[in-house]
C-alpha positions in Angstrom: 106.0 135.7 212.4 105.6 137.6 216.0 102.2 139.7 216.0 104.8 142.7 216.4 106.1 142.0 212.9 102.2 141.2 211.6 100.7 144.4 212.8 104.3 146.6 211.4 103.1 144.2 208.2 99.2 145.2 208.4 100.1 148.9 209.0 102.7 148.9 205.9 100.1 147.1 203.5 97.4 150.0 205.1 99.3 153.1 204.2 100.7 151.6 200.8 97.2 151.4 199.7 96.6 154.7 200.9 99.5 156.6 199.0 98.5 154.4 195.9 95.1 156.5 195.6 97.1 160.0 196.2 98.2 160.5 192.7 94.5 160.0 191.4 92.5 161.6 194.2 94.6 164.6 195.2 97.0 165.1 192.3 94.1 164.4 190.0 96.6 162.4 187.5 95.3 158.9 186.3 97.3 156.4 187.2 96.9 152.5 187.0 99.0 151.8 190.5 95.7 152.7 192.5 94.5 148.3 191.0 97.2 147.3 193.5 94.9 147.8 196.5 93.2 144.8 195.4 96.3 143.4 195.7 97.9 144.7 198.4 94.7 144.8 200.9 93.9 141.5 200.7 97.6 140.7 202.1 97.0 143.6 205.0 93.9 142.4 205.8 95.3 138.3 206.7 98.4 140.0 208.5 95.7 141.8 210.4 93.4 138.7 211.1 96.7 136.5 211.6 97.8 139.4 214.2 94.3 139.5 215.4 94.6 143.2 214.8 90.9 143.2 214.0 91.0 147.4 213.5 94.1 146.6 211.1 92.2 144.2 209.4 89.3 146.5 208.9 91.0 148.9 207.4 92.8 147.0 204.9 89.5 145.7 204.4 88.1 148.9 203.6 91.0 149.5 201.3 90.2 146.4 199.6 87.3 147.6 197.9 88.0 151.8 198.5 87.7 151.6 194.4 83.7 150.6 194.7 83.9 153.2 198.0 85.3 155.9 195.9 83.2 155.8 193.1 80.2 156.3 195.2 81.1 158.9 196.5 82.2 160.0 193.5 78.9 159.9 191.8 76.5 161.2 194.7 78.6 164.4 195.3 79.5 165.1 191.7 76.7 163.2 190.2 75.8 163.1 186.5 
C-alpha cells in the first residue's frame, strides 16, 4: 500500500472509533459497538506506524484503550 492509502486507512480506523463511542457518550444509549475500538484501533494504529504517521498512530492508540480513558474520567468527575 502507498503511505497515501495508509494514512486515508489510519484516519478512517480514527474516526470509526470515534463515532463508535457517540451513541454511549453523547446519546447516552448503551450500546455494545463501542468493544470494536479494541478492534478497530489496533488496525489504525499499524496503518499509522506502517505509514509512519506517528500522530495517526497515537491517536488510534489512544482509541485503543479510550474504554480504560473513559472510565476514569468517568469516575473522578462523577465519582461514587
Amino acid at each position: 500500500m502507498s503511505k497515501k492509502a495508509l494514512k486515508v486507512s489510519s484516519i478512517i480506523c480514527f474516526v470509526t472509533c470515534v463515532l463508535l463511542w457517540v451513541p454511549n457518550v453523547l446519546l447516552h444509549i448503551a450500546s455494545p459497538f463501542w468493544m470494536l475500538t479494541f478492534v478497530v484501533g489496533p488496525i489504525g494504529l499499524a496503518f499509522g506506524l506502517v505509514g509512519k504517521h506517528y500522530f495517526l498512530a497515537v491517536l488510534n492508540f489512544i482509541m485503543t484503550f479510550s474504554f480504560f480513558w473513559l472510565m476514569a474520567i468517568g469516575y473522578y468527575f462523577l465519582g461514587p
